[in-house]
N, C-alpha and C positions, 0 to 999 in steps of 0.2 A: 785437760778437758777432752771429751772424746767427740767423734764427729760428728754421732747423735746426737748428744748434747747442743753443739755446737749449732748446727741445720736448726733446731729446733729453736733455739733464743732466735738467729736469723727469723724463723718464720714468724715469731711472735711479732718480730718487731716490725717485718714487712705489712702486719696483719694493726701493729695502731699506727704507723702510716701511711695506712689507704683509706683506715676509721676517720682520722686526722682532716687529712682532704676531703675525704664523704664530707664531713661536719662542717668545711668550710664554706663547702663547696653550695650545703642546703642552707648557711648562714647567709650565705651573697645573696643565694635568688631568693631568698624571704626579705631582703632588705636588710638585715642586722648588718652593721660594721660594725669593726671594733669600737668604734669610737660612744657605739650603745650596748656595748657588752653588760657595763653595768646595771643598766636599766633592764636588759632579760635577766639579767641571775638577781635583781631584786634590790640593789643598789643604784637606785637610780640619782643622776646627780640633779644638785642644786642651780638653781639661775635666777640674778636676780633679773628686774622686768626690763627690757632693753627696749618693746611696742610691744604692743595689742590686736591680736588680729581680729579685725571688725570692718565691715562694710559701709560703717557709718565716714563721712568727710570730718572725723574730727583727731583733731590734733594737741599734742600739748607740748607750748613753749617755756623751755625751762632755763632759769639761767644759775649758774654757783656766782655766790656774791663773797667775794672774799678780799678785794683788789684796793677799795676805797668806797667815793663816790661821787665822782667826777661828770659818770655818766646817769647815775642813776635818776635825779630827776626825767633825763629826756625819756629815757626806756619807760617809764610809766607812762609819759603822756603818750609818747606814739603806740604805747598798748590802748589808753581811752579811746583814741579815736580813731582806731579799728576795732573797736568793741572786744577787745582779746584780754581773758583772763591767761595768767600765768602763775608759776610758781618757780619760788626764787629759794635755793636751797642755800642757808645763811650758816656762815660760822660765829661760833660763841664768843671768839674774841671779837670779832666785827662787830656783834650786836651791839657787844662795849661799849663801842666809841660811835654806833652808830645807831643808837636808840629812837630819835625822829626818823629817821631814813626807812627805820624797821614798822616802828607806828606806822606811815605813811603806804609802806609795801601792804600793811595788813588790812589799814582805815578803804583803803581802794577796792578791796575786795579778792587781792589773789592769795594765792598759797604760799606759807613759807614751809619748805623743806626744814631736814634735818641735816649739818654737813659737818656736822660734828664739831668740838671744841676749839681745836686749835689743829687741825689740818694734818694730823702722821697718817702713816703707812699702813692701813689697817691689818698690810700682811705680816707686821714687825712686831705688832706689839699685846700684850697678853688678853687675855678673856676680861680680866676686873676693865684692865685701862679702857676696853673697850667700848662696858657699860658703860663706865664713868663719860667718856667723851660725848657719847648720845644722851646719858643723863643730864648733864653739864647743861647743853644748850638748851634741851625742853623746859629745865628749870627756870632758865635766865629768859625765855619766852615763857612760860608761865606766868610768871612774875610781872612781866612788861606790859601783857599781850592778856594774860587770864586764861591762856591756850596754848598746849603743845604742840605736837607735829604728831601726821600721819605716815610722814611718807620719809625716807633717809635716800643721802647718795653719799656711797664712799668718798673720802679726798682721793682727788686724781682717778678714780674711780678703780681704783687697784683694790682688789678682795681676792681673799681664796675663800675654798668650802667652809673650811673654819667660821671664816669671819663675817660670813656671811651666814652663819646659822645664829652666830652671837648678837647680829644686831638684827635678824627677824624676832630675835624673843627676846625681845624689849617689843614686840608688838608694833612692828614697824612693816612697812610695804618697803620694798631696796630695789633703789630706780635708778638703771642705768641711762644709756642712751641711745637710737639705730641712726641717728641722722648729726653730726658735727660739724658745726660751719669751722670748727676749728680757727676763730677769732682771737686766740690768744697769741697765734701766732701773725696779726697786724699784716697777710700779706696783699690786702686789699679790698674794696668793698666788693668788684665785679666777680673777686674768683672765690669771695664767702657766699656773695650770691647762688652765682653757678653750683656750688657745692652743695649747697642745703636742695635746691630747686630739685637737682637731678635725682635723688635719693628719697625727698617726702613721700609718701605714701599714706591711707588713710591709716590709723593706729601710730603714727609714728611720734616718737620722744625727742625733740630739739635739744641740743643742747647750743649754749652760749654762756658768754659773762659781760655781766651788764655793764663794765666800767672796760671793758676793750675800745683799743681806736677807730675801729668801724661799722662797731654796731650799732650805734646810732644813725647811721647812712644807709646799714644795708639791712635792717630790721623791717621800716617801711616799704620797703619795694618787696619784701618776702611776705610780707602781712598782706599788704595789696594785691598781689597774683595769688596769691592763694586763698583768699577770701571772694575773689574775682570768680574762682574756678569751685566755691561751695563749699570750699572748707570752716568749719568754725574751730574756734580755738578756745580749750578747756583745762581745767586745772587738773595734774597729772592725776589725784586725787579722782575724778570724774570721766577721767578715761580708762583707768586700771576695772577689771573685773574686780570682786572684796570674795567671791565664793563662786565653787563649783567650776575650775578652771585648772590646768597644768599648763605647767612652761616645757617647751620643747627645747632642743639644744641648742638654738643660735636666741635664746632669752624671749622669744616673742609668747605673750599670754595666751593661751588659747579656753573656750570653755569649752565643758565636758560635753559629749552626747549623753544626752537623755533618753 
């Protein structure tokens, strides 16, 4: 190679590493990070609903019913008499064995979710098994109930892009969560409390499980200051946007401008 040659690649290549920089350079001060690369060249990613961003005080209590039902009568009553709808996302073998339990979650007037059949890994397992797990349960609620489900939440709530485009078409809303007293972990009522409290916000999605050791203790005291402070509480169904909305990348709903 001669040294012509040679000056000359050098310059080239000095010349797409200053392009390089340039482009990164007008990508920061516009706001793009990588982490929305996709979303500029037209690949924008999916999310399911984690809140809702809205001015309104309203909120929705949601709990996975998968455990038994040791605690479920109480969680109802102390929902009556804070006037709180909720929605209890049910598995298909639950319903099973717990068909009064499910009549009674419905006859009351809240929502039951979709939480699939028997609880796998929706990152593991193929596109049919998928369907079928969401089919599964709507059927065995058809059947019981005369009504399906609007709204799904992953087991465990693990998804990837995949699996989460599989279970929006079955015409499903895919509801995460922004707020977790993390109650399965029993490490007490004051610091499920403290937890949920510091983090609520208006739009926000609770999560819980009805048949935990302390949420029967720490449900009323969160119902109670937050109803105190003008929040009402709705079914996740009647806080989600249904049109004319995008999700941004930490799942929260937003609607469009008009």
């Amino acid at each position: 190679m001669n040294i012509q040659k040679y000056l000359e690649k050098i310059k080239k290549y000095q010349i797409f590493v200053v392009l390089g920089v340039f482009v990164f350079l007008v990508a920061f001060f516009l706001g793009v990070n990588f982490r929305n690369l996709k979303a500029v060249s037209g690949e924008s990613k999916k999310y399911p609903i984690y809140s809702v961003d809205t001015n309104e005080k309203k909120i929705a209590i949601t709990f996975d019913t998968n455990w038994g039902t040791n605690n479920t009568k109480k969680v109802l009553d102390i929902l009556d008499k804070y006037d709180a709808k909720a929605t209890f996302f049910l598995m298909g073998t639950w319903i099973d064995k717990h068909e009064n339990e499910t009549k009674e979650i419905f006859n009351q007037g809240h929502e039951i979710g979709n939480h699939s059949n028997s609880h796998p890994d929706f990152t593991l397992i193929s596109r049919t098994r998928i369907i079928e797990e969401i089919a599964a349960t709507d059927a065995k609620l058809m059947n019981l109930l005369g009504k399906g489900t609007e709204v799904f939440r992953f087991p465990s709530g693990s998804y990837n892009e995949k699996a989460l485009e599989i279970a929006e078409s079955t015409n499903h809303y895919c509801i995460q969560w922004n707020v977790d007293s993390i109650d399965w972990k029993e490490q007490g009522a004051d610091i499920e409390y403290n937890r949920v409290m510091k983090k609520v916000k208006p739009g926000s999605i609770l999560l819980f499980h009805d048949n935990a050791k302390y949420t029967p203790e720490t449900l009323p005291r969160i119902l109670s200051n937050l109803k105190a402070k003008g929040y009402q509480f709705v079914k996740v169904s009647d806080l989600i946007y249904k049109k004319g909305y995008y999700m941004d990348n930490s799942g929260t709903q937003k609607l469009k401008e008009k």
